[in-house]
N, C-alpha and C positions, 0 to 999 in steps of 0.2 A: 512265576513268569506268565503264566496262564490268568490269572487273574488280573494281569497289569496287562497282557491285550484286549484282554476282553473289557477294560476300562478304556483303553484306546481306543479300539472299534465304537467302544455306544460314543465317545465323542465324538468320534467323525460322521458317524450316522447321524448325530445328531446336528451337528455343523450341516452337516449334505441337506438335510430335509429345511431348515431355517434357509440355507440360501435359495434353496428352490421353492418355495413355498411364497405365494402371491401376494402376500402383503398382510397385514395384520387386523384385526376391528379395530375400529378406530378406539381409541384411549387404551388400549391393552399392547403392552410391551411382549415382541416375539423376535424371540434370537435366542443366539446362545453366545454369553460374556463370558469370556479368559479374563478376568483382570483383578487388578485391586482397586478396588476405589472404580474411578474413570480410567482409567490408565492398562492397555493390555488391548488384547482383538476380541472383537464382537463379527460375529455371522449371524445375520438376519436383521431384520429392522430393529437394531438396537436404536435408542434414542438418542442416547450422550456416552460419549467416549473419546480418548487422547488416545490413539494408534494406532492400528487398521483394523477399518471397518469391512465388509464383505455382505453385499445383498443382491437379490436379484433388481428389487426395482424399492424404491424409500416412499413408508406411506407417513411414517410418528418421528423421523427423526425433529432431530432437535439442535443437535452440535456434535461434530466430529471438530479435533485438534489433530489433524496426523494426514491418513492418507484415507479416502474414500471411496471404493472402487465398486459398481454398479454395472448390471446388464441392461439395463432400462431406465427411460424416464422419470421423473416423479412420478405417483398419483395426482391429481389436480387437487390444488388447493395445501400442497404439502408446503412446511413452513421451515425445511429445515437450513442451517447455513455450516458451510464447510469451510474450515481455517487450515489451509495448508495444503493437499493433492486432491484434485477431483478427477478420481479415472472412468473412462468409461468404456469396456469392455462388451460393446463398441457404444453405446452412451452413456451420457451421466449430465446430469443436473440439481439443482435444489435450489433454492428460494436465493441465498446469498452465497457465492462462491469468491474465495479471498486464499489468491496465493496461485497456483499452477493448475491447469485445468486441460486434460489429455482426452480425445476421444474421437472415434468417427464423428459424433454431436456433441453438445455442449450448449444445457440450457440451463441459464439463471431466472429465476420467476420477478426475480427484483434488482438486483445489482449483480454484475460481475467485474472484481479489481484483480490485475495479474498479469500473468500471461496464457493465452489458450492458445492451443492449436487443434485443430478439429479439421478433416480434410473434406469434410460436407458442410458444416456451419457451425457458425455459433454466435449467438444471442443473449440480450438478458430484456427485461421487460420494463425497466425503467432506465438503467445507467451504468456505461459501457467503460471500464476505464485500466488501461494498462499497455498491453501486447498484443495484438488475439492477431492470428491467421487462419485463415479459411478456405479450403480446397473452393468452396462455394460461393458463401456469403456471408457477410456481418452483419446484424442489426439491433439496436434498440430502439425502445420508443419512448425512451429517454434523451440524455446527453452521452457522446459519445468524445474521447478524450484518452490522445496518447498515437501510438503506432498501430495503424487496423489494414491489413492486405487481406482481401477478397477477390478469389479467383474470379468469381462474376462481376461482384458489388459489395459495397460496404454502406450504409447510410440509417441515418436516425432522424427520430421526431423530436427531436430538439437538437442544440447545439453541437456541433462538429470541432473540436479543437487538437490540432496534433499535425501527423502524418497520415494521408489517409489514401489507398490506391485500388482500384477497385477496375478488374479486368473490364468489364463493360462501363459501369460507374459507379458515381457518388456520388448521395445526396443526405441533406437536412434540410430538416420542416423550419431551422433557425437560421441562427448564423455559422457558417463556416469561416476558421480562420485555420493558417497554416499554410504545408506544404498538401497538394488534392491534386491526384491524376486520374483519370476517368479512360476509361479507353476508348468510350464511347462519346459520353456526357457526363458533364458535373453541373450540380445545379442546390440552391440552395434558397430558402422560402422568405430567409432573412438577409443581413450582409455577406460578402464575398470578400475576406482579405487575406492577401499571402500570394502565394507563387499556385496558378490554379491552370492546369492544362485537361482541355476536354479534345477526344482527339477528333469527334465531330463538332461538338460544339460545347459550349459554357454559358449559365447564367444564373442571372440571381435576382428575385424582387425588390430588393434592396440595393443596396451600394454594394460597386466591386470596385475593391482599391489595391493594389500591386504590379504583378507581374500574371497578365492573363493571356492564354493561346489558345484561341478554340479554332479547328480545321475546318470549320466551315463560318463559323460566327462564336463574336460573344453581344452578350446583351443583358443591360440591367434596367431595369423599371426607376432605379434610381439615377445616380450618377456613376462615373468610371472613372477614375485615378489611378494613375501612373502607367507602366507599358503596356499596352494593349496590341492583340495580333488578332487579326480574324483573317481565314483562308479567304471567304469572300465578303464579309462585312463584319461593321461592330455599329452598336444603335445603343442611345441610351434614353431615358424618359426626362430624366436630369441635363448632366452637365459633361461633357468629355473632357478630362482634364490628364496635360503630360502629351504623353508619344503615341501615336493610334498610324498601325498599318495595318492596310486590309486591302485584299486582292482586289475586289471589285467597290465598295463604296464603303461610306461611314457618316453616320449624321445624329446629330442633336439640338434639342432646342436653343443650347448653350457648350461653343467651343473655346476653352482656352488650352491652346498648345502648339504642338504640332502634327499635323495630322496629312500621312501618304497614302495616295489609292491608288487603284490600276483603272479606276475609271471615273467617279463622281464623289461629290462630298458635299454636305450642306446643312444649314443650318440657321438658326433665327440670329443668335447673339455669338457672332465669330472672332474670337481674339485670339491671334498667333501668325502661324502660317500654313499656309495648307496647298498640295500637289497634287491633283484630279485631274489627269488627262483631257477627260472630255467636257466636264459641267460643272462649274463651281455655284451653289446656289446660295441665296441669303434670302431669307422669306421676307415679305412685304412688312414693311415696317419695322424690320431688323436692322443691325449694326456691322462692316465689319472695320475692323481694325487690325492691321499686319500685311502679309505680303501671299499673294494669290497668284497661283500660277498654276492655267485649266487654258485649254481652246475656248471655252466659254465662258468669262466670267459675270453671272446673269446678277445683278443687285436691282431692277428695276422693282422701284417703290422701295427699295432703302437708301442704306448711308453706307459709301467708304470713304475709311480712312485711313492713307497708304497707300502703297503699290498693286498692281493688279496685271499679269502679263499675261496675253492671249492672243489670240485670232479678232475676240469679238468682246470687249468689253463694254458694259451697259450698266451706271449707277445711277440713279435719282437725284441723289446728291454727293456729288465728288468733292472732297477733302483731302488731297495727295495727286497721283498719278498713274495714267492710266497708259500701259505701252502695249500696241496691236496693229493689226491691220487696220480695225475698225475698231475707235473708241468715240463712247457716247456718255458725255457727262449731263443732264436734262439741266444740273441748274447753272451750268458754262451758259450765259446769255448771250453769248458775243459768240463763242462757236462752240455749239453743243454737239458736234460731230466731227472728229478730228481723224485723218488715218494714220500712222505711226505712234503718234502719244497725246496726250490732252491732259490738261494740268487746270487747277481748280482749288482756290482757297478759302 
């Protein structure tokens, strides 16, 4: 009996010292392995093992199959990958993390696929893909892909694909597509597609096409497709195309759709209809087409063609109808100044 404790004791002493002991020289295996083969528990920087593993912090693994539970970070430049539980007590990471991933932290050196939950963050260093929540934040600088809540922020240096909700916000260095709620701002370096709400504003270098609501603005360097909402404007460098409401204005080089303001709206190549309270513009040597209805609808040095209702209508060249107080069609040669309506074919 005395001798089957005293076998017990130098295990566990020996286990205690492998888990608390700082990591191993590089190429030299330190731990102490329970198993057959792979299969059984390891304590200390075992390298390869199927069942639980226990360290304080991993310098030589290699492969765990099972569960992996750690007090600390990697060492840098560690290369190991865990298939199945990544615990951390209260961190844990390694190079490839594949399957469940638990900890105050949670760092991947290369890839992370699963689900994490981490109430401070978590991250990988290339490419983000499954579940993950975040007391804090999410990040790769990779692609990121699937369902990612960050209590601050979620965002990557390349492509955004999933559901993505990030307490202040969200961003990619690519494209974003999906469902993206920012609470703050969303933004994205490439295209913007899916249902994208920023609760101050939204944008994207590229093209935004769906369903966008930013509380202050949205705006893309490209073009915009389909519903669009800005608190007080929406601006595109392209083309606004579909439904555009915005409190105070909205403008692009090129509109086709329909497009409500609470104050101004304007643009070079205008196709549809558009409601701007105070100023409807069309830039010098623009087009519009459809039906305008502003106090001002200013076309001087363009074309309409259509309806145009106001206070003060003013085209270059009128093709339709003009109904106001004052309408002024320059190429009506018999009466270029009409008050009620002035008509011109």
């Amino acid at each position: 009996m005395r001798a089957r404790a005293f076998i017990l004791a130098s295990v566990l002493i020996a286990a205690l010292l492998a888990l608390l002991a700082p990591g191993s020289v590089s190429g030299q295996e330190s731990g102490v392995k329970l198993a057959i083969g792979d299969f059984g528990i390891g304590i200390g920087d075992v390298r390869r093992l199927d069942g639980l593993r226990l360290n304080f912090r991993d310098r030589d693994l290699e492969l765990v199959r099972g569960i992996n539970a750690t007090i600390w970070m990697p060492y840098e430049g560690a290369e190991g990958v865990v298939k199945g539980v990544a615990l951390g007590l209260p961190l844990t990471g390694a190079a490839e993390i594949h399957g469940l991933a638990l900890g105050l932290g949670v760092g991947a050196e290369r890839s992370f696929e699963g689900f994490g939950f981490a109430p401070i963050g978590l991250g990988a260093g290339e490419s983000l893909r499954g579940i993950a929540i975040a007391g804090v934040g999410l990040g790769t600088g990779g692609d990121m892909t699937g369902l990612m809540l960050g209590g601050v922020g979620a965002g990557a240096g390349g492509d955004v694909r999933g559901i993505m909700v990030g307490g202040i916000g969200v961003g990619a260095g690519g494209d974003l597509a999906g469902i993206a709620i920012g609470g703050i701002g969303l933004g994205a370096g490439g295209d913007l597609t899916g249902l994208a709400v920023g609760g101050i504003g939204l944008g994207a270098s590229g093209d935004v096409r769906g369903i966008s609501i930013g509380g202050i603005g949205v705006g893309a360097g490209g073009d915009i497709t389909g519903i669009t909402v800005g608190g007080v404007g929406v601006g595109a460098g392209g083309t606004l195309r579909g439904l555009v409401l915005a409190g105070v204005g909205a403008g692009a080089p090129e509109i086709a759709g329909v497009v409500l303001t609470g104050i101004a709206a304007g643009g070079q190549d205008v196709r549809g209809a558009v409601l701007a309270p105070a100023y409807f513009k069309i830039e010098r040597g623009g087009a519009f087409r459809g039906v305008s209805v502003s106090a001002f609808n200013d076309m001087r040095g363009s074309t309409q063609r259509g309806l145009s209702i106001g206070l003060l209508n003013i085209a270059e060249e009128l093709h339709g109808l003009q109904v106001g107080l004052i309408n002024i069609a320059r190429n009506n040669d018999s009466f270029p100044v009409l008050p009620l309506f002035n008509y011109h074919r």
